[in-house]
N, C-alpha and C positions, 0 to 999 in steps of 0.2 A: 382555521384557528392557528394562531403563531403557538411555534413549540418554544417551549423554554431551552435555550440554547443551555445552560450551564448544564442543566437534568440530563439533558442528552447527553452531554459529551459525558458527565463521568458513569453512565451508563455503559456509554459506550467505551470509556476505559475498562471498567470493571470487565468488557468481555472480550476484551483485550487479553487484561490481567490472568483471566479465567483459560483461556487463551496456554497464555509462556506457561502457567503451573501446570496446568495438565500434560505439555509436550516436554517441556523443558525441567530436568531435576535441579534441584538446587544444591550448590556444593555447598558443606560447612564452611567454608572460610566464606561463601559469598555475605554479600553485605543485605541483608535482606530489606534495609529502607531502600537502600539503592535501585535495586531489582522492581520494588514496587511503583507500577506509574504514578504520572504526580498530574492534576490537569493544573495548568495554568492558563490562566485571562492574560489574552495578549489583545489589545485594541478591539474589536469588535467581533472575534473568537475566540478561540480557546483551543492552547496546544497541550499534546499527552505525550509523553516522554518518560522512561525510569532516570532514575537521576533523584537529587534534590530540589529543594525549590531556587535551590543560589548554584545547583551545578548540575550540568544534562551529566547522564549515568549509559550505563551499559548492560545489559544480560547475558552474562557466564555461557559459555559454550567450553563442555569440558568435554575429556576422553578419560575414561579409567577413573574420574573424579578427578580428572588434572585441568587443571582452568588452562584452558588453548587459546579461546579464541572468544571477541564479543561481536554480540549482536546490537546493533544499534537500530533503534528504530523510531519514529518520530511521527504525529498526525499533526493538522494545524484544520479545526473544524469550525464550521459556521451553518447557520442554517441556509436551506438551498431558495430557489428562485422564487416557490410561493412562502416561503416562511413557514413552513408544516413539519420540513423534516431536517434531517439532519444531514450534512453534506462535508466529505472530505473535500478540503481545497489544496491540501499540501500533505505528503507522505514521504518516509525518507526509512527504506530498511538495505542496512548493509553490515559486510560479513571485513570484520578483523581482524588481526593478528591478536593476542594476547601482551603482545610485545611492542610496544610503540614503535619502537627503531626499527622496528623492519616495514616501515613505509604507509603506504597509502590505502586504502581501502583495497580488498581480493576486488570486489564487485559493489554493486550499489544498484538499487532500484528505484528510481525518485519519479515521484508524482507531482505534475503544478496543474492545475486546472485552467490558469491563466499565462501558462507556459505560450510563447511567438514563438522564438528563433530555433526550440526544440522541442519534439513531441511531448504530449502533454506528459506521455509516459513511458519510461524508457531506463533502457540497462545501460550500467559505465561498467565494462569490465577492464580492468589491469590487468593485461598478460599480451605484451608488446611484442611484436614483429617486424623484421627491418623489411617486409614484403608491405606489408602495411603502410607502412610511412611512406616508402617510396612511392605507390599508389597513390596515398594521398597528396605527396608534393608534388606529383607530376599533375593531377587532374584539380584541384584544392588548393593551391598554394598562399590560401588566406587561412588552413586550417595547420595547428601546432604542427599535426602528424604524429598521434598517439593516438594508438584506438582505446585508452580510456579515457580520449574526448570525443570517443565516437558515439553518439544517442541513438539507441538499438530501440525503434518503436516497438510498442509492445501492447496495442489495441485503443490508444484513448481514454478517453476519460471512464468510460461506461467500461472495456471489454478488457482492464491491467488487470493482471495477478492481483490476487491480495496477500495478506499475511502468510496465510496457511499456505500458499504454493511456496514462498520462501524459505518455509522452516521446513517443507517437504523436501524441497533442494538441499539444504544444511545436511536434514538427518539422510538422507536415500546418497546423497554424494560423497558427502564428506566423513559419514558416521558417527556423528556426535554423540554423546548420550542421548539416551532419551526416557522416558518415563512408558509402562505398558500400559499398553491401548494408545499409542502415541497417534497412529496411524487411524483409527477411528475416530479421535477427537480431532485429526485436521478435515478429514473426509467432511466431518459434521458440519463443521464451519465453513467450509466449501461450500458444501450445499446452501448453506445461512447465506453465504456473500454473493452468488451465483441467484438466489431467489430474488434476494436485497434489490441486483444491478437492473434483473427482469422486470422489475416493478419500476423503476428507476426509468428504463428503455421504454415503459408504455408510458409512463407520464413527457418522455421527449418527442414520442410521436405516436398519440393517442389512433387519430386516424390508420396506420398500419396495424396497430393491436386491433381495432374493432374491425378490420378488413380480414383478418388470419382470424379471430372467435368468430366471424359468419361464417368462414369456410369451414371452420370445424362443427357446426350446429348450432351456436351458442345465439341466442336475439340478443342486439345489439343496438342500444339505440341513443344519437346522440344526443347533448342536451338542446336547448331549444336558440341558445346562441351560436350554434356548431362546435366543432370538434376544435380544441384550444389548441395553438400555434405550435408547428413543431420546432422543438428547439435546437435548431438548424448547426449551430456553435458546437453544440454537444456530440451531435452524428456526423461534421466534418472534420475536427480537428484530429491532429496527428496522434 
């Protein structure tokens, strides 16, 4: 049965949403449409973003309730190969300054599904090295030589971080505020995205899963047209 692509996604904002409120405090001065995600219809999905509907937005990351820094983060969702479920195609969470003139993104963690020339998923960090560059124009010298143009893989499409490891890195690194029980509510989510990817990983290679449930005892039997294609794309790419 095809899922209703729109239900999904702002489902899937909503626990998002559910998400920044329980980790993240909200400073009085923040904007709180802002802070709110918005889904919008782009072409034949649909992206979630805070922001407005006429301007992408940001989420407050304070200290002491002092607005420091934002969190930017971005999905762009469709449904996946059988049409059943709901599938990230494009992801984008990165950490700010508060302060525009002082440059370009700390770090960035971006997701393409249909990502070539770099893994599908992968860290940009800013924090440059003249050891760096020199390595890379001596062995690269088609590459700028900035290692935040360096694509730091990071598992795939099936095995990236999700959200909650991010804002894990925010609050455990950097100390941000945080709301209590912050640390339980990302654990939680964890485990949600962690089950989500496991179920995800048996439908790209059903055969392997039914091969690991006989060795653990489980009968296992396949349907009567065999076991559906593994999807090779999904378990090779960077």
């Amino acid at each position: 049965m095809t899922a209703d692509l729109h239900e999904e996604s702002v489902k899937f904002a909503q626990q998002i949403q559910d998400l920044l409120d329980a980790v993240l405090p909200m400073s009085e001065a923040e904007d709180q449409e802002v802070r709110k995600l918005k889904v919008i219809e782009h072409e034949d999905s649909y992206a979630i973003r805070p922001g407005t509907l006429q301007k992408v937005g940001a989420v407050w990351l304070t200290k002491g309730g002092d607005h420091v820094a934002d969190l930017h983060l971005s999905y762009l969702c469709a449904l996946d190969r059988s049409r059943g479920f709901l599938a990230v195609r494009k992801s984008k969470f990165q950490l700010t300054s508060a302060r525009p003139k002082e440059g370009p993104p700390l770090f960035r963690l971006d997701f393409d599904n249909k990502a070539h020339t770099v893994p599908a998923a992968h860290w940009n960090v800013n924090g440059e090295r003249g050891a760096t560059s020199v390595l890379l124009a001596r062995c690269n010298p088609d590459h700028v030589g900035l290692l935040s143009q360096v694509h730091l893989p990071v598992g795939g499409v099936r095995y990236r971080p999700c959200l909650e490891d991010f804002l894990d890195l925010l609050l455990t690194e950097f100390k941000f505020d945080r709301n209590p029980a912050w640390q339980d509510r990302i654990e939680d989510g964890r485990e949600s995205w962690r089950r989500l990817q496991t179920r995800a990983i048996v439908r790209d290679s059903p055969e392997d899963a039914a091969e690991v449930l006989a060795k653990l005892g489980y009968s296992v039997t396949p349907p009567d047209s065999g076991h559906t294609a593994t999807n090779l794309e999904a378990l090779r790419c960077r």
